[in-house]
N, C-alpha and C positions, 0 to 999 in steps of 0.2 A: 429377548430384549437386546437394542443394540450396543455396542460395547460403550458407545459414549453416554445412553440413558443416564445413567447414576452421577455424571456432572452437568447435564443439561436444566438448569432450573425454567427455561423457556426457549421458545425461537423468536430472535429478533427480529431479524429479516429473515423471510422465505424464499426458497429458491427461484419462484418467478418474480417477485419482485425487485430480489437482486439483479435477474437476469434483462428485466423491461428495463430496471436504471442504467446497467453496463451499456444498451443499445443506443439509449438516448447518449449516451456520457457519449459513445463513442460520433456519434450524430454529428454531435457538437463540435467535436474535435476536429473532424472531416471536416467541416462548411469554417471554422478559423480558421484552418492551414492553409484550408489550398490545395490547389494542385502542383506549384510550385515550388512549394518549398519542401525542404531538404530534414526531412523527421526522423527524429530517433527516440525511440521509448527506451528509459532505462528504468526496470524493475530493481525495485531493491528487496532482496531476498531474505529469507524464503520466502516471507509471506505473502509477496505481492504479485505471485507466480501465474495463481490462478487470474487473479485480476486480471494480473496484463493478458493474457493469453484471451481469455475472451471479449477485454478490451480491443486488441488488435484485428479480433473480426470482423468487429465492427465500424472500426477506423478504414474509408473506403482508398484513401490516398497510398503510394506506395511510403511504406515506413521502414525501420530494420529497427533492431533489440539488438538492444543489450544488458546485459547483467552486475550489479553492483551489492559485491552482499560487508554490510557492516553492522557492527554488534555493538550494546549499550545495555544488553540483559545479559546475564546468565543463564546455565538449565534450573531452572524451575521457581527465577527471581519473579516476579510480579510488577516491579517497579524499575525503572531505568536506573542507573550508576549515574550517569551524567558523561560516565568517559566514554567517549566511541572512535571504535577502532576501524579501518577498513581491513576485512577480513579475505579479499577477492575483488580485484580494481574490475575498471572495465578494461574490455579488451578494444576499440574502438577508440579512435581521435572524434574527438567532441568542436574541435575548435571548428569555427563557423557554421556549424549544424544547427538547428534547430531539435533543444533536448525537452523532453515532458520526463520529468520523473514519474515514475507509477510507483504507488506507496499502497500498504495494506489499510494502516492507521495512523493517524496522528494525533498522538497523545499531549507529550510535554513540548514538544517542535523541538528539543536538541537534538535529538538524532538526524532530522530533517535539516535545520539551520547550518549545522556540519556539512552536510554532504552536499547543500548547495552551495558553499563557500568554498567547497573542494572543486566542484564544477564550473564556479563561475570565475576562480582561475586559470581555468584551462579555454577560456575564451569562448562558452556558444555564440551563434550569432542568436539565439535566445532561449533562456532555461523557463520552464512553466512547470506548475507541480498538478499530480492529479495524484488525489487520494479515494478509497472508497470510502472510508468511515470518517471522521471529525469527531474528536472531543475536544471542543471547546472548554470548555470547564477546567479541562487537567492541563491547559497551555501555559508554558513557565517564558518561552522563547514567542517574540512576533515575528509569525509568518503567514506571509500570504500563499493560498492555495488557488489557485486557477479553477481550477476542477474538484468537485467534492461528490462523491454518491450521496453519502447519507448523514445528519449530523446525532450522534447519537452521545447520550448521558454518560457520566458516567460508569460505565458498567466492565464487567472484566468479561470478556466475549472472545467466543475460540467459533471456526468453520470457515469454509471458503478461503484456505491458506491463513489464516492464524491459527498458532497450535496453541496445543495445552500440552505444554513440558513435551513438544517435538510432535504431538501426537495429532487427529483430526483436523489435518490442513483440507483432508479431501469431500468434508460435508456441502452439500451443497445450499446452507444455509450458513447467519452466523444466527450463535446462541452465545446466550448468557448463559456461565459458569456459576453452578449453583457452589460455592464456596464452603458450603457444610460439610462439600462433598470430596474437598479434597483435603490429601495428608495433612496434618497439621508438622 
């Protein structure tokens, strides 16, 4: 049995389906930029690791990364605090750039709404958000996403760089957390 069986109540998205939407996503992205213009992906970490990376395959224009990691959970919280902190800037000037955020999930959009009000003082010449997953339903904050894989309910889901309390970022699918299954 594998180690995550006992929290997997199902598979949301399958590894090839995730993978067919990352190629389109990335499709897209290629044929709006351009060839001209001046791209930077900033992954917001950890989760959004796997994403970008084989987002960036895909993306045929030349791009560069970078890394922004900031926190609004805890270890083993479930629900956002509201506070978010930058825990690791970027290392990269932003100003006149053309930036995409890569995001894992976007749940309540504070954490999102933050970090683009952080970047959008430091002057891009234009910030665009791409996320894989969308919960609508759980949005406390309006924000627009440019880019979306997939919009999904509801549900509390670990794989493909979301963990579960640090754990299974490296599944090559996302699953629903069967919730029975974890400590109370």
């Amino acid at each position: 049995m594998p180690a995550y069986d006992q929290y997997l109540q199902e598979i949301l998205i399958d590894a090839v389906t995730l993978q067919n939407r990352v190629a389109e996503l990335g499709a897209q992205i290629s044929a709006e930029y351009g060839e001209n213009d001046d791209l930077m992906l900033i992954c917001i970490l950890k989760g959004g690791v796997m994403f970008m990376v084989d987002l960036s395959r895909h993306i045929t224009l030349p791009h560069e990364m970078d890394f922004l990691a900031v926190s609004s959970y805890g270890k083993g919280v479930r629900e956002s605090s509201g506070n978010v902190r930058i825990d690791m800037d970027l290392g990269s000037n932003v100003t006149n750039r053309h930036v995409l955020i890569v995001e894992d999930i976007i749940d309540s959009g504070e954490t999102l709404r933050f970090v683009m009000d952080v970047l959008k003082a430091r002057h891009p010449a234009s910030l665009k958000l791409c996320t894989l997953l969308n919960k609508p339903s759980r949005r406390k904050v309006d924000i627009e996403i440019d880019y979306v894989g997939f919009e999904i309910e509801n549900k509390f889901v670990f794989g493909y760089g979301l963990d579960l309390d640090e754990k299974f970022r490296n599944l090559p699918f996302v699953g629903v957390v069967n919730l029975d299954a974890l400590p109370k």
